[in-house]
C-alpha positions as CSV (number, residue, x, y, z in Angstrom):
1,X,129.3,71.6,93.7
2,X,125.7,72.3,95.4
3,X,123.5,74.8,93.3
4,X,120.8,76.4,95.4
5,X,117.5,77.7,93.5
6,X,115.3,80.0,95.3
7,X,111.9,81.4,93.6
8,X,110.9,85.2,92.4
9,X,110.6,87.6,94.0
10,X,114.2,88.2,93.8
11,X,114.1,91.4,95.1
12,X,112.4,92.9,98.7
13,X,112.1,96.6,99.4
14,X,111.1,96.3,102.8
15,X,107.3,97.4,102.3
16,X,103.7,95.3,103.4
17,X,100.6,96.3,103.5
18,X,100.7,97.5,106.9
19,X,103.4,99.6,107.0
20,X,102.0,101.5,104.1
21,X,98.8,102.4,105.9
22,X,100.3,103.5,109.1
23,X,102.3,105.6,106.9
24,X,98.7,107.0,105.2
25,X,97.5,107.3,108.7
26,X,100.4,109.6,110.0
27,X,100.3,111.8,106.9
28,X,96.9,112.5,107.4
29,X,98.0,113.9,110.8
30,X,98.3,117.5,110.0
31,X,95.1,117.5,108.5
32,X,93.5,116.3,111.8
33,X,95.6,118.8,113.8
34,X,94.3,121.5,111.8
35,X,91.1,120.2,111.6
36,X,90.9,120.6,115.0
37,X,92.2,124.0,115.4
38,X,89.8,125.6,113.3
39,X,86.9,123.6,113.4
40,X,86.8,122.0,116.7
41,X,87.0,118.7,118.8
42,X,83.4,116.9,116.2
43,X,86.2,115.7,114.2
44,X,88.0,113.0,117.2
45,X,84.6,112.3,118.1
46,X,83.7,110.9,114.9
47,X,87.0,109.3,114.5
48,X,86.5,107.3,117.7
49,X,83.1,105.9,116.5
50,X,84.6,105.1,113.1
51,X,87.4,103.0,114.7
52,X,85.0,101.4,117.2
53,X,82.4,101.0,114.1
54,X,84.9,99.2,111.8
55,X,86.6,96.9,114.7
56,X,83.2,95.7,115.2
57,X,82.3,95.3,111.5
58,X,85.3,93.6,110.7
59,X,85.4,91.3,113.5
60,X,81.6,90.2,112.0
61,X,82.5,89.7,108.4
62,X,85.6,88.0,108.9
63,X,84.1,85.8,111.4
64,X,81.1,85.2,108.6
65,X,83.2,85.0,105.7
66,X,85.5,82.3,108.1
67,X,88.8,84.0,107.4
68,X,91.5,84.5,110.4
69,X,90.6,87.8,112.1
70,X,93.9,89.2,113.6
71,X,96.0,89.1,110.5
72,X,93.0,90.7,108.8
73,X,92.1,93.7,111.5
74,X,96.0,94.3,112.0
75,X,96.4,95.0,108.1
76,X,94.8,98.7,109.2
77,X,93.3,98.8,105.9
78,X,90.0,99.3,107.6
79,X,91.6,101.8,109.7
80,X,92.3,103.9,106.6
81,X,89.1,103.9,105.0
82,X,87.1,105.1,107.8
83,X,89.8,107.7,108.3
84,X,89.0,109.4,105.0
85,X,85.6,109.1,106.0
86,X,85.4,110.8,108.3
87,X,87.1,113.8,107.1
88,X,84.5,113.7,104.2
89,X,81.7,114.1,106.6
90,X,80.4,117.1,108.7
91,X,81.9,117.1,112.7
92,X,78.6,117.4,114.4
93,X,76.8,115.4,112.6
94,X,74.9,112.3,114.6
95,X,76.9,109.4,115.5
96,X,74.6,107.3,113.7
97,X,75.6,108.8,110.6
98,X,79.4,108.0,110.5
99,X,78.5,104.6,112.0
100,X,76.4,103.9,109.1
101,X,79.1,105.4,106.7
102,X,81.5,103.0,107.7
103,X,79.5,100.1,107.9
104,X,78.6,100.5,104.3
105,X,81.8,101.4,102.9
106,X,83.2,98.2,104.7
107,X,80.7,95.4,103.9
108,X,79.8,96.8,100.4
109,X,82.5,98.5,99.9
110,X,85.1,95.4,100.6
111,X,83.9,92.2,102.4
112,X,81.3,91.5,99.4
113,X,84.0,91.4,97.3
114,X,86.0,89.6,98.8
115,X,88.3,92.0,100.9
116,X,91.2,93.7,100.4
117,X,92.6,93.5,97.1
118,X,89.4,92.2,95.5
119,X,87.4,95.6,96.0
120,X,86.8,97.6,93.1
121,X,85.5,100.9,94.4
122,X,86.9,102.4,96.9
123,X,85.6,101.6,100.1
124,X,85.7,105.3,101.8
125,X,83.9,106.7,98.5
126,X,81.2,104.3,98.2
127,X,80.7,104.8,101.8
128,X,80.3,108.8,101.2
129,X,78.4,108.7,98.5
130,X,75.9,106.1,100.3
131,X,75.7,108.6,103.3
132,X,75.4,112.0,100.7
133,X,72.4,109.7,98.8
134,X,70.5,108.6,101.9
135,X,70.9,111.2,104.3
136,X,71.5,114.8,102.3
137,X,70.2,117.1,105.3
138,X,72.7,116.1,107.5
139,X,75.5,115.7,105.4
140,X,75.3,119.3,104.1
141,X,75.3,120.7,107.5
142,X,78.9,122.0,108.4
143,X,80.7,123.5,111.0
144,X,82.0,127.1,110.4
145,X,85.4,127.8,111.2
146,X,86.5,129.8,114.4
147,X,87.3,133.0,112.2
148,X,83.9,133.0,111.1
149,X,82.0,132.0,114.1
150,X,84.3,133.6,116.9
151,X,84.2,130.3,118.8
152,X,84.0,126.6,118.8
153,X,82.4,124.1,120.6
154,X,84.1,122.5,123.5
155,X,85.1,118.4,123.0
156,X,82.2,117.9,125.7
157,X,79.8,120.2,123.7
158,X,80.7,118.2,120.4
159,X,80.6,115.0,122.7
160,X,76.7,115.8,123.8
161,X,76.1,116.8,120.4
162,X,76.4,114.0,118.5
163,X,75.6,111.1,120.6
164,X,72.6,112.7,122.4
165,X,71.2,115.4,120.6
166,X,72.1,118.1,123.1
167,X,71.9,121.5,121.5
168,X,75.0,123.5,122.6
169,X,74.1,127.0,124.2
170,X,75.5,129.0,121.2
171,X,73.8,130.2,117.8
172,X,72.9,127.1,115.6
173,X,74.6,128.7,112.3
174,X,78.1,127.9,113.9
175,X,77.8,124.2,113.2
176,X,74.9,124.0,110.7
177,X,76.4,126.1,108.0
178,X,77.3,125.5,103.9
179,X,80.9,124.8,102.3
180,X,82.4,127.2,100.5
181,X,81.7,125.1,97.6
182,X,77.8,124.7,97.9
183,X,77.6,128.8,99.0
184,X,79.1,129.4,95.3
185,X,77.2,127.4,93.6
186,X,74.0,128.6,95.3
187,X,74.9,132.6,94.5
188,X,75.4,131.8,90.8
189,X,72.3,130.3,90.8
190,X,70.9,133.6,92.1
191,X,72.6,135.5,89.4
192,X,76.3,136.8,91.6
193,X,79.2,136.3,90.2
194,X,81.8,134.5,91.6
195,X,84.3,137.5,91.9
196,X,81.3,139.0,94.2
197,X,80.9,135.5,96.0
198,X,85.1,135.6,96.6
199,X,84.7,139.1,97.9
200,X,82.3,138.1,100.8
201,X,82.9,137.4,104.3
202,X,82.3,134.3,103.9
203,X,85.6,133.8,101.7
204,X,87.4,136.3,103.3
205,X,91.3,135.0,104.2
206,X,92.9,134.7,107.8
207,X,96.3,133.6,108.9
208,X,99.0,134.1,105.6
209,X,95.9,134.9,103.5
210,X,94.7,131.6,103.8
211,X,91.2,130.8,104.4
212,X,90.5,128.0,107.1
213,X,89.3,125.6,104.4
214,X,92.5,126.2,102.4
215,X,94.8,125.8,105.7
216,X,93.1,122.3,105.6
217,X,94.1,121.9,102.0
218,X,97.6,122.6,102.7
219,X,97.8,120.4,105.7
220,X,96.7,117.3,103.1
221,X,99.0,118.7,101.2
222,X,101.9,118.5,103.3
223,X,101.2,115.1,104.1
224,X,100.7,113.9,100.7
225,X,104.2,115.5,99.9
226,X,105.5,113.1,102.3
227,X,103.5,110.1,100.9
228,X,105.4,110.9,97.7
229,X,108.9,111.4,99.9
230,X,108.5,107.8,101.0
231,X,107.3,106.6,97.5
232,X,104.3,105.4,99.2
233,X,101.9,107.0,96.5
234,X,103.1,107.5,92.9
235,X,103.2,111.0,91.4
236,X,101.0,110.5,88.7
237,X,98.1,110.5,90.5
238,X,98.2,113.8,92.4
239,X,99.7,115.3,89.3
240,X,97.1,114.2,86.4
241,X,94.3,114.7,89.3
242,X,95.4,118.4,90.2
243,X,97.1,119.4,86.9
244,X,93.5,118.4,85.4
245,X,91.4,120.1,87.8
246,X,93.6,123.3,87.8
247,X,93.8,123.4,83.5
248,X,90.1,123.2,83.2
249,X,89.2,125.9,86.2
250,X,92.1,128.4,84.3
251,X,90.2,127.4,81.1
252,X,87.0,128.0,82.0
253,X,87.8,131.1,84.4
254,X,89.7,132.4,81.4
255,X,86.4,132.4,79.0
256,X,83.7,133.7,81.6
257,X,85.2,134.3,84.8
258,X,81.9,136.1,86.2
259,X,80.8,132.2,86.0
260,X,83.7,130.1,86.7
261,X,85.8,130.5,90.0
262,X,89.7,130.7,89.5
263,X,92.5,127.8,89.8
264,X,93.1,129.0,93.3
265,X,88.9,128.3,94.5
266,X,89.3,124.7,93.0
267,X,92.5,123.5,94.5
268,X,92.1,125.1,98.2
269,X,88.1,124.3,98.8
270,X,86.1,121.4,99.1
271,X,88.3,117.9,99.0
272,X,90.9,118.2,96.5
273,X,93.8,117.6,98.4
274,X,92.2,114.8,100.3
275,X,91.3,113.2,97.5
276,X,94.4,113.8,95.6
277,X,97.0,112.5,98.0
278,X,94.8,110.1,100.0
279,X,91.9,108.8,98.3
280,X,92.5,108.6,94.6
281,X,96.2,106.9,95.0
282,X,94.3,103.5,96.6
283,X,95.9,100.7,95.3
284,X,93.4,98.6,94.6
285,X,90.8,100.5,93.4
286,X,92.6,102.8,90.9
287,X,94.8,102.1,87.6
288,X,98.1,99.8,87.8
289,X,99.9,100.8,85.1
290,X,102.1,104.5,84.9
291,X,100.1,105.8,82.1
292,X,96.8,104.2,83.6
293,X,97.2,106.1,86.6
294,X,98.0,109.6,84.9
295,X,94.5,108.5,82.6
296,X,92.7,107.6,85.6
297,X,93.4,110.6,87.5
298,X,93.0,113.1,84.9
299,X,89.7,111.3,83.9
300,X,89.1,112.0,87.7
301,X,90.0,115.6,87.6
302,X,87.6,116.4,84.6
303,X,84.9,114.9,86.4
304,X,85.3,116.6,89.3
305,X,85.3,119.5,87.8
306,X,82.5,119.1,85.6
307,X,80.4,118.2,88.5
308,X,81.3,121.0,90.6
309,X,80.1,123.1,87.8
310,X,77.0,121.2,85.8
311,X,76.2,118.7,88.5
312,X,73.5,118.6,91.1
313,X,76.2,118.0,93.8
314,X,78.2,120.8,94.2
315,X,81.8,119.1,95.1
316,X,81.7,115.8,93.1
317,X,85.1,114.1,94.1
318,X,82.9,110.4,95.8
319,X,81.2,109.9,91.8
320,X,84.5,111.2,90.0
321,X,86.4,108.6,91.9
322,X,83.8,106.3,91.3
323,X,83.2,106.4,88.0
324,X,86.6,106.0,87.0
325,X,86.8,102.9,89.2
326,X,84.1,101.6,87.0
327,X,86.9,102.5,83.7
328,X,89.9,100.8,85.4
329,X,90.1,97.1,84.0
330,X,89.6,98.9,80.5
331,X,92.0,101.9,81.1
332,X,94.9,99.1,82.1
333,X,94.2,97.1,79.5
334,X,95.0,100.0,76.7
335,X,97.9,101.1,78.8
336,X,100.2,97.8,79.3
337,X,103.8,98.8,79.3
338,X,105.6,96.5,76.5
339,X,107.2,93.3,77.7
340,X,110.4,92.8,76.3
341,X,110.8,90.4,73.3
342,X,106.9,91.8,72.4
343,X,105.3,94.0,70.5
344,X,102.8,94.6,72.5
């Protein structure tokens, strides 16, 4: 009688590592559809020059670090983290500045380390906060949305824009404004409160009483509900991250809420869907363990929030992520699930 002995892993559930970032990339779709809806065409431009930036990038390193090129490039992991780049970074802004983004986020931000797997910050984050360090007047210039401006630039306005320069014939407050997050915090520095800041135009709702920044909440949110559909992410991340962020904003708003903006300002401005669905659930950069990742997230969801409150910076989510990348060999440590036949 012949025996035959295989090796573990015994069991295959069908998954790699590029499968799982297509599937990242085509949640993020809505996002980008909506992105460009409200804000424009500056958004594909700087997507292009991200690709083109990290196929060039990548192609270097792995040439320099002598490691094969097309299975590396065709894992898409580089795809993914210039992708969340760019939506962390204003549409008009120069070319130079998303081309720099990404070049930092991939050579510091993965290659040093030793590439995928070995990073650990994450890539997009490190890149962001790089860019929001080195180059603050252009990275707090944004584009207002169409319900605010009454128009948007055309692709070939954007397209001139950015890569030459070329001031589009149309007032320069349309694509040079604040975020709703940096207008709040700079009118409660002036003495408002934030029910008067809520109440302006500036916040004032559109289509299903959503604001255009909250429609692009809701898009990430869509797709992240898919992520978690497809068990591509894991739950506790987007619930410690936003159940967090949403207990301290109700606490807070609760004590003073001339001061503090409500649940609803917190979870449909700035990032937090992004980073909740997409940015905080990287595998490699963030805890391992169930209870690590509800810790991890949490830990980033107080962060966030104190930063968008205390800080200097007035969304927060690139040195929340960050920092808590710094706690993740400790956090997994404390948070090992018992093996059986152990106590610990």
């Amino acid at each position: 009688m012949m025996s035959t002995f295989s090796s573990s892993p015994f069991a295959h559930n069908n998954s790699s590592v590029q499968k799982i970032m297509l599937q990242v990339q085509l949640a993020a779709f809505p996002a980008l559809l909506a992105h460009i809806l409200l804000f424009g065409y500056g958004i594909v431009i700087q997507w292009f020059l991200a690709v083109a930036t990290a196929l060039l990038v990548e192609f270097v390193m792995l040439k320099l670090r002598d490691r094969p090129v097309m299975p590396n490039m065709t894992d898409f992991s580089a795809l993914i983290t210039v992708t969340g780049l760019v939506f962390c970074i204003p549409p008009e802004s120069p070319w130079w500045v998303i081309v720099t983004g990404c070049t930092f986020a991939l050579v510091f931000g993965k290659h040093l380390y030793g590439g995928l797997g070995y990073n650990p910050f994450n890539p997009a984050m490190l890149g962001y906060a790089f860019l929001l360090i080195s180059f603050p007047a252009e990275m707090t210039q944004w584009t207002l949305p169409k319900d605010l401006a009454g128009y948007t630039l055309s692709f070939w306005d954007s397209f001139n824009h950015i890569l030459f320069g070329v001031m589009p014939n149309m007032p320069i407050d349309s694509f040079t404004g604040a975020t709703p997050l940096s207008t709040l915090q700079t009118g409660l520095q002036q003495g408002l409160s934030s029910q008067d800041m809520l109440q302006a135009a500036y916040f004032e709702s559109s289509w299903l009483n959503l604001t255009a920044w909250g429609w692009i909440n809701v898009a990430f949110l869509i797709g992240g509900l898919w992520l978690l559909y497809t068990r591509t992410i894991r739950w506790q991340f987007p619930v410690g991250f936003l159940g967090t962020l949403a207990f301290m904003a109700w606490l807070f708003h609760m004590i003073n809420p001339a001061l503090y903006a409500p649940i609803s300002f917190h979870l449909l401005f700035g990032g937090t869907m992004l980073a909740a669905f997409f940015i905080i659930t990287d595998p490699v950069s963030s805890s391992t363990t169930p209870m690590g990742r509800l810790i991890y997230a949490a830990g980033i969801g107080i962060l966030v929030y104190v930063i968008r409150n205390w800080g200097a910076f007035p969304d927060g989510i690139a040195f929340a992520i960050l920092l808590m990348n710094i706690a993740v060999p400790m956090i997994d440590r404390y948070t090992q699930p018992r093996v059986v036949g152990h106590i610990r």
